[in-house]
C-alpha positions in Angstrom: 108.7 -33.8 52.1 104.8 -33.6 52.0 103.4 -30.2 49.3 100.8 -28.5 51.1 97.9 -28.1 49.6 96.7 -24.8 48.4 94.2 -22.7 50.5 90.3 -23.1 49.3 89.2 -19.6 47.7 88.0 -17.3 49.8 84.8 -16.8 47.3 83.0 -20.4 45.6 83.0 -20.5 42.2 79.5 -19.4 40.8 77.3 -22.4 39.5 77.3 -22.9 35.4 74.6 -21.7 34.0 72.9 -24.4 33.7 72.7 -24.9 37.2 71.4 -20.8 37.7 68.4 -21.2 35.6 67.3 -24.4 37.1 67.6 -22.5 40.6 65.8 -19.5 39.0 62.6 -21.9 37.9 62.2 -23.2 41.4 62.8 -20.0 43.3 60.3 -18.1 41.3 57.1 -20.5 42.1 58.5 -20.5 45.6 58.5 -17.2 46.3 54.9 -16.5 44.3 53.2 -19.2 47.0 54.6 -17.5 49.9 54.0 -14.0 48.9 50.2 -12.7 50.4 48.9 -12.4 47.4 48.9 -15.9 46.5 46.6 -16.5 49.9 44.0 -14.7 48.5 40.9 -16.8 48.5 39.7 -17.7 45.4 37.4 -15.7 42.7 34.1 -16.2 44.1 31.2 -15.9 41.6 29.0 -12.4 42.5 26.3 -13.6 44.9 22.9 -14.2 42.8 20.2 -11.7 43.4 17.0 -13.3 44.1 14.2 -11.0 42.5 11.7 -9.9 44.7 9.1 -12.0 45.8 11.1 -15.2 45.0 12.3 -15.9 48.5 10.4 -17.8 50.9 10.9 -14.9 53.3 9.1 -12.8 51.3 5.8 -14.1 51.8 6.4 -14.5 55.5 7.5 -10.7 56.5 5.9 -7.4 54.7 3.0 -5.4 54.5 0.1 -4.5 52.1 0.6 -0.8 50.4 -0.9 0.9 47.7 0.2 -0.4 44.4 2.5 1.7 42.8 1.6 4.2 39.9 0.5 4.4 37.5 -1.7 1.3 38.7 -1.7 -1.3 35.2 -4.7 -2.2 34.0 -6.5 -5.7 35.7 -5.0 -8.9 33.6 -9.4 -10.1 34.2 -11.9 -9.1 35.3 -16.1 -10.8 35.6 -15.6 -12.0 31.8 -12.8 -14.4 32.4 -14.4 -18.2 30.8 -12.0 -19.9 34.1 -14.3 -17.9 36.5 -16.0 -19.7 39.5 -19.7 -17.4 40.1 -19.2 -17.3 43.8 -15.7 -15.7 43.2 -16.6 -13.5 40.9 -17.2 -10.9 42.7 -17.3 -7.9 40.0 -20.0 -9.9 38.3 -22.1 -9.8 41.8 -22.2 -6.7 42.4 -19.4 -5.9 45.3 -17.4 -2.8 45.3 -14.0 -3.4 43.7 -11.0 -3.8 46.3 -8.5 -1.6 46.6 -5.2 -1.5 44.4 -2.8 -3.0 46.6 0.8 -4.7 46.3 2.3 -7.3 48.5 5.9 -5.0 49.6 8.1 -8.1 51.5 10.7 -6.7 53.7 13.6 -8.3 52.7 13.0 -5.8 49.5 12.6 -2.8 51.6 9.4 -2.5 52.4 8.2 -0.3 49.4 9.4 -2.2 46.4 6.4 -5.1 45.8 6.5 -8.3 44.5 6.0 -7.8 40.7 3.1 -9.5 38.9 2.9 -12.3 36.9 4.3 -12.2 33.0 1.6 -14.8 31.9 3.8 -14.7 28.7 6.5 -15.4 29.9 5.2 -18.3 32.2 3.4 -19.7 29.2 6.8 -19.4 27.2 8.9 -21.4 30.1 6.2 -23.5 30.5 6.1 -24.7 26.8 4.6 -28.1 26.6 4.5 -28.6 30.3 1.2 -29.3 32.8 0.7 -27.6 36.2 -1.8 -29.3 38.3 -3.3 -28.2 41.6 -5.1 -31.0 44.3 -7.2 -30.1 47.3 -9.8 -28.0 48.1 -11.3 -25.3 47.6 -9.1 -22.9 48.3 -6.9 -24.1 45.7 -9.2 -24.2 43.5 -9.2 -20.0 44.5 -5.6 -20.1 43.5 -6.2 -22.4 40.0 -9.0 -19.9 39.1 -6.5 -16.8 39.6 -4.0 -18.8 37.6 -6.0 -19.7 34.3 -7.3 -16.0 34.1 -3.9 -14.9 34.6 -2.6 -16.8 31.5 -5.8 -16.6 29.5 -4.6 -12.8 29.3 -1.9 -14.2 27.4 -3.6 -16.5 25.2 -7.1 -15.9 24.6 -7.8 -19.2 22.5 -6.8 -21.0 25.8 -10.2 -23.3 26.1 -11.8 -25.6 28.4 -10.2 -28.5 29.7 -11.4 -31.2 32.1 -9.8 -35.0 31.6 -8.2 -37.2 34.3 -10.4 -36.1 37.0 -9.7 -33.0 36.6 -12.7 -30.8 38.3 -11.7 -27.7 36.2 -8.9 -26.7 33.8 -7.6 -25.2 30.7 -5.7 -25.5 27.9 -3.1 -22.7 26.0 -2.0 -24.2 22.8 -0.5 -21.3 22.0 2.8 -23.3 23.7 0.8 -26.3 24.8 0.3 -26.1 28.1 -2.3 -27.3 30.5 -3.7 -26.3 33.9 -5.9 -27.9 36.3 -7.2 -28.6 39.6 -8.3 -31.8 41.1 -10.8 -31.2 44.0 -10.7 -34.2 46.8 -11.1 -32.4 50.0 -9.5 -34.7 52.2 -6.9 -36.2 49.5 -7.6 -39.9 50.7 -10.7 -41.4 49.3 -13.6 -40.8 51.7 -17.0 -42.6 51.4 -20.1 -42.1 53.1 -21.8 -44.9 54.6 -25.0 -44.8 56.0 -25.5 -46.5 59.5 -27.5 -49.8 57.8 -24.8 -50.5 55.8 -22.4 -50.4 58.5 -21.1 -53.9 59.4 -18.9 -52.3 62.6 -21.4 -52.0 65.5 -19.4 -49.7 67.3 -20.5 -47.1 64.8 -23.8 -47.9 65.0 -24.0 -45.5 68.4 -24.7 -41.8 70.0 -27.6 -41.7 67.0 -25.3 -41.3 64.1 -26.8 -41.4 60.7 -23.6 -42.9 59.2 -19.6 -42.8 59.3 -17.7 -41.2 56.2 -14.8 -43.9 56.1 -11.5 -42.4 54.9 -9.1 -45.1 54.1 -5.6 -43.5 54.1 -3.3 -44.8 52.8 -5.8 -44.8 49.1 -5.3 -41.5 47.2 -9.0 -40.5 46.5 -10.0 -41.6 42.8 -9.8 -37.7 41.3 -6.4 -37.5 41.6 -5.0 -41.1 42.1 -4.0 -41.5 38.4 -2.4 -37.5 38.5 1.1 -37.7 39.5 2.9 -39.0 36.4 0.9 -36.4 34.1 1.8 -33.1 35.7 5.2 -31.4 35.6 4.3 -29.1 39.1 2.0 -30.0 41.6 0.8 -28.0 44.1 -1.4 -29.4 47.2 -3.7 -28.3 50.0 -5.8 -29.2 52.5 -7.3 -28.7 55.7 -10.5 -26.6 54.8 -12.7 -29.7 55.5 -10.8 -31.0 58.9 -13.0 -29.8 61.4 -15.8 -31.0 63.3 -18.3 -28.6 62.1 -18.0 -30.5 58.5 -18.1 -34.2 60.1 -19.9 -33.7 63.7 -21.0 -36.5 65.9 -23.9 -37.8 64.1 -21.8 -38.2 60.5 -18.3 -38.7 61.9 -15.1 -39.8 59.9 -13.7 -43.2 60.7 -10.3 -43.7 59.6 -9.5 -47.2 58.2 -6.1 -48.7 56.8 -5.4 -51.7 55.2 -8.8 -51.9 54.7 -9.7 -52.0 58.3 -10.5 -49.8 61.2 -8.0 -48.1 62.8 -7.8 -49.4 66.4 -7.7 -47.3 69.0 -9.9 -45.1 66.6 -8.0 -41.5 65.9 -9.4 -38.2 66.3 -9.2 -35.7 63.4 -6.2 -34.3 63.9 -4.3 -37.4 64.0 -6.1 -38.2 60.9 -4.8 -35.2 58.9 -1.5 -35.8 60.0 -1.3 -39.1 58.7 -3.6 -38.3 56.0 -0.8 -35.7 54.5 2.4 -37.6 55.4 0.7 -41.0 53.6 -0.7 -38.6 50.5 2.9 -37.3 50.5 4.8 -40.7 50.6 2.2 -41.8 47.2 3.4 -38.8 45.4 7.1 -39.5 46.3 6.8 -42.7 45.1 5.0 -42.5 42.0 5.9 -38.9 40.5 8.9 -38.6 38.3 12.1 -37.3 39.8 12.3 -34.2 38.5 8.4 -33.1 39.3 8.1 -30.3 41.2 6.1 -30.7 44.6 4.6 -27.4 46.4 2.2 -27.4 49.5 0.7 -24.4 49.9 -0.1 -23.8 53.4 -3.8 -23.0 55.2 -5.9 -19.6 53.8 -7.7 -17.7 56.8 -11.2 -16.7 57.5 -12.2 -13.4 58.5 -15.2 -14.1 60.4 -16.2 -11.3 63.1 -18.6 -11.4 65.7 -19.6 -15.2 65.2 -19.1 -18.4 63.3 -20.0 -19.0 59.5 -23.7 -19.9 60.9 -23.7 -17.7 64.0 -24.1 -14.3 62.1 -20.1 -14.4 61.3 -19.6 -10.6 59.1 -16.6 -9.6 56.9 -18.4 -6.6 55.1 -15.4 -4.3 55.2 -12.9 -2.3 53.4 -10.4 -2.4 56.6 -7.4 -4.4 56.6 -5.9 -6.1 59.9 -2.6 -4.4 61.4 0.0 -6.4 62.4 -0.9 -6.0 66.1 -4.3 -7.3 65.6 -3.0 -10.9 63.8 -2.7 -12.6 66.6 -5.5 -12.5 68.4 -7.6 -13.1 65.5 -5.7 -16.3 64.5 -3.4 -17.8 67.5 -5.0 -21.0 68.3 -4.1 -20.5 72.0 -6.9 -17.9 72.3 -9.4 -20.1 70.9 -11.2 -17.8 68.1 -13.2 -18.8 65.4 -10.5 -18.1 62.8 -7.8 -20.3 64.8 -8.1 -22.9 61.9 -5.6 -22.0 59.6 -2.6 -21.6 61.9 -3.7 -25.4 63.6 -3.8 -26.9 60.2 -0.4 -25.5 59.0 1.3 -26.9 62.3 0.0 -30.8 61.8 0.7 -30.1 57.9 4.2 -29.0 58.4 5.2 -31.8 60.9 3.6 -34.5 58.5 5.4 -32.9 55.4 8.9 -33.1 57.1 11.4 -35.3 55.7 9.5 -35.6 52.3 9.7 -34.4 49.1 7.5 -31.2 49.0 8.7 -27.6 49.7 6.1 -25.7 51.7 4.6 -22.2 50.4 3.4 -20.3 53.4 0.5 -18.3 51.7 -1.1 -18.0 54.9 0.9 -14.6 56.5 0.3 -13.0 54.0 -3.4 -13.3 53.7 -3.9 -12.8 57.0 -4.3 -9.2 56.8 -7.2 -9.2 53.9 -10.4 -9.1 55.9 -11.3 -6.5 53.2 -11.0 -9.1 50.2 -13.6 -12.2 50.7 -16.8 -12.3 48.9 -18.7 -11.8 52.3 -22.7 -11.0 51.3 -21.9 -10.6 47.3 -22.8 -14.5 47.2 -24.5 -13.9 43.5 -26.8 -17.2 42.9 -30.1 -17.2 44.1 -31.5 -14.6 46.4 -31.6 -15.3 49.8 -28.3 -17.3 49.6 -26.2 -15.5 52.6 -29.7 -16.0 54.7 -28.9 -20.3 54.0 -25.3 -20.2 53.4 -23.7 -17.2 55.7 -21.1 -15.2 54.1 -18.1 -16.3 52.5 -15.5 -14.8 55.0 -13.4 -17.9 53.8 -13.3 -17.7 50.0 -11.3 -14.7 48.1 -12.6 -12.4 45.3 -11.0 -13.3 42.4 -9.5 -10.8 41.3 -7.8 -10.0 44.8 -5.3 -11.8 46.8 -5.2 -14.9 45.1 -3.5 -13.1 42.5 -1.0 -12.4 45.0 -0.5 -15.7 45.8 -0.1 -16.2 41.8 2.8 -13.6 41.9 4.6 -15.4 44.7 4.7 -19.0 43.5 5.1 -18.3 39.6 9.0 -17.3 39.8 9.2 -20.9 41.5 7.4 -22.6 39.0 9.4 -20.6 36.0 12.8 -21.1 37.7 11.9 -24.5 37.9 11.2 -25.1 33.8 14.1 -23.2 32.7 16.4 -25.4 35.5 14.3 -28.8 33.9 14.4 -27.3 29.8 14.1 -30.3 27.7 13.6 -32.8 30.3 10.3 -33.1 29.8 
């Protein structure tokens, strides 16, 4: 006869403990990844503040008030050894500007872009060069610059080497300054109709052609881009036909030859800047950095620079007024700036320069040009006109100071002992 087997407990036998703690480890991390507060997105970092006036918004979108009190003392004035004479315009006799502040809205509207610490540039900058190429109005903005420091470090002196039209030295933490003027930025050369082996130039009564080859960097800066740390370009001043008309045209050559079909000058600048740019990709170090700041505008009123143009005023622009004083659509005599930033911008696209837009916020400064305070010889604005183009320095070049120098700073401390 078979035994039956006896009935399975009702209850199983708990595990050894062994087994219990094993199940306790993996139950644990189980339970932890399912629960909401492991989905939780990760400890992000608090978002960085960017001081004000160090966005490129803030240059682009703000208005001019009263600078706040108590108003600090000028970092210049007329005595400053950097000075240009026809900048100057305390030492010629105009009536100082009014104390005013660059307030960008992304800051509120009332808190303004602070002003330089030319100590503290100096300091970052220690050992470092900053060199400016272009015209004129960059040469405004280098002028601005080496006062600003020299406030810093009086025993900053003179200093004019590899082409360098003006500049200065602060040994105080070696550091050099200087602008390179070549007004087109490709090398131009006049050559007078006799000398001209193209017969086509020799036409419409022309005395001669200024040929611009370019895709040759012109000689005063050719040799620049390995020396400087920061470089910051402009041009467009030049790029009209009221510099170059009919009878002394430019002719635009590359390779050494005419261009065929011949371009007019705003195909020129375009490829003008976008070649320029390429040549400093190529031969600057990697870790240089490369600003363009855009167009300055004129104030002329009432007429060209020789057609009785005026900016003797103490009146800033509204906003409402801006564009029909510099849209190019309406055709006015200040149109330039805006129709040079558009072909810069296009030829800078894809290369290796950031572009500072210094234009908006000049735009509304028909109060701060040197207009009839010319200095120089007496009857000067009778030859020349008045400078509706050119800023007083101080004015709002120092602005323009304030709003690239957190770029250039950020840049050294990011590049410390790279040099």
């Amino acid at each position: 006869m078979r035994r039956k087997r006896p009935a399975a407990p009702l209850c199983p036998a708990p595990p050894p403990p062994a087994m219990r703690l094993l199940l306790l480890f993996v139950a644990v991390p189980l339970l932890i990844l399912l629960s909401p507060l492991s989905r939780r997105p990760p400890h992000q970092p608090p978002p960085v503040v960017v001081p004000c006036g160090a966005a490129p918004s803030d240059a682009t979108a703000g208005r001019w008030v009263p600078t706040p009190r108590p108003v600090p003392a000028p970092l210049y004035g007329a005595s400053c050894p950097f000075h240009r004479g026809s900048y100057n315009c305390l030492r010629n006799g105009r009536p100082p500007l009014a104390p005013l502040s660059w307030a960008p809205a992304r800051c509120g509207g009332a808190v303004v872009v602070p002003r330089i610490d030319a100590a503290a540039f100096l300091a970052a900058a220690r050992g470092r060069r900053v060199g400016l190429v272009g015209d004129s109005l960059n040469e405004n903005l280098a002028v601005a610059l080496l006062c600003a420091l020299h406030s810093a470090d009086p025993a900053a002196r003179r200093w004019k080497r590899r082409g360098a039209w003006r500049g200065g030295y602060f040994p105080r933490h070696d550091v050099t300054v200087a602008f390179h003027r070549a007004v087109l930025l490709a090398k131009h050369t006049w050559v007078p109709v006799e000398n001209d082996s193209e017969q086509e130039h020799r036409q419409d009564g022309r005395k001669g052609i200024y040929r611009v080859d370019v895709d040759v960097p012109a000689d005063e800066w050719i040799n620049a881009t390995t020396f400087y740390d920061v470089l910051i370009f402009n041009t467009g001043h030049w790029w009209g036909t009221y510099k170059f008309p009919k009878e002394t045209p430019l002719v635009f050559y590359r390779g050494g030859k005419p261009m065929d079909p011949p371009m007019s000058i705003p195909e020129g600048l375009k490829l003008v800047v976008r070649s320029m740019a390429a040549y400093v990709d190529r031969e600057a170090p990697s870790n240089t950095l490369k600003l363009w700041r855009t167009q300055s505008p004129r104030h002329f009123h009432g007429g060209e620079w020789d057609r009785n143009g005026s900016c003797v005023t103490d009146r800033l622009l509204g906003e409402d007024e801006l564009e029909a004083w510099f849209d190019p659509r309406l055709g006015g005599v200040n149109r330039d700036a805006r129709t040079v930033n558009l072909a810069v911008e296009e030829a800078l696209a894809g290369s290796g320069f950031r572009v500072v837009n210094l234009t908006y916020v000049s735009e509304f400064r028909a109060d701060a040009h040197p207009a009839a305070w010319l200095g120089g010889k007496q009857g000067a604005v009778a030859v020349y006109g008045q400078d509706c183009m050119h800023w007083c320095v101080p004015g709002v070049p120092d602005t323009w100071v304030d709003l690239l120098a957190p770029h250039i700073i950020l840049h050294f401390r990011k590049h410390r002992g790279n040099g």
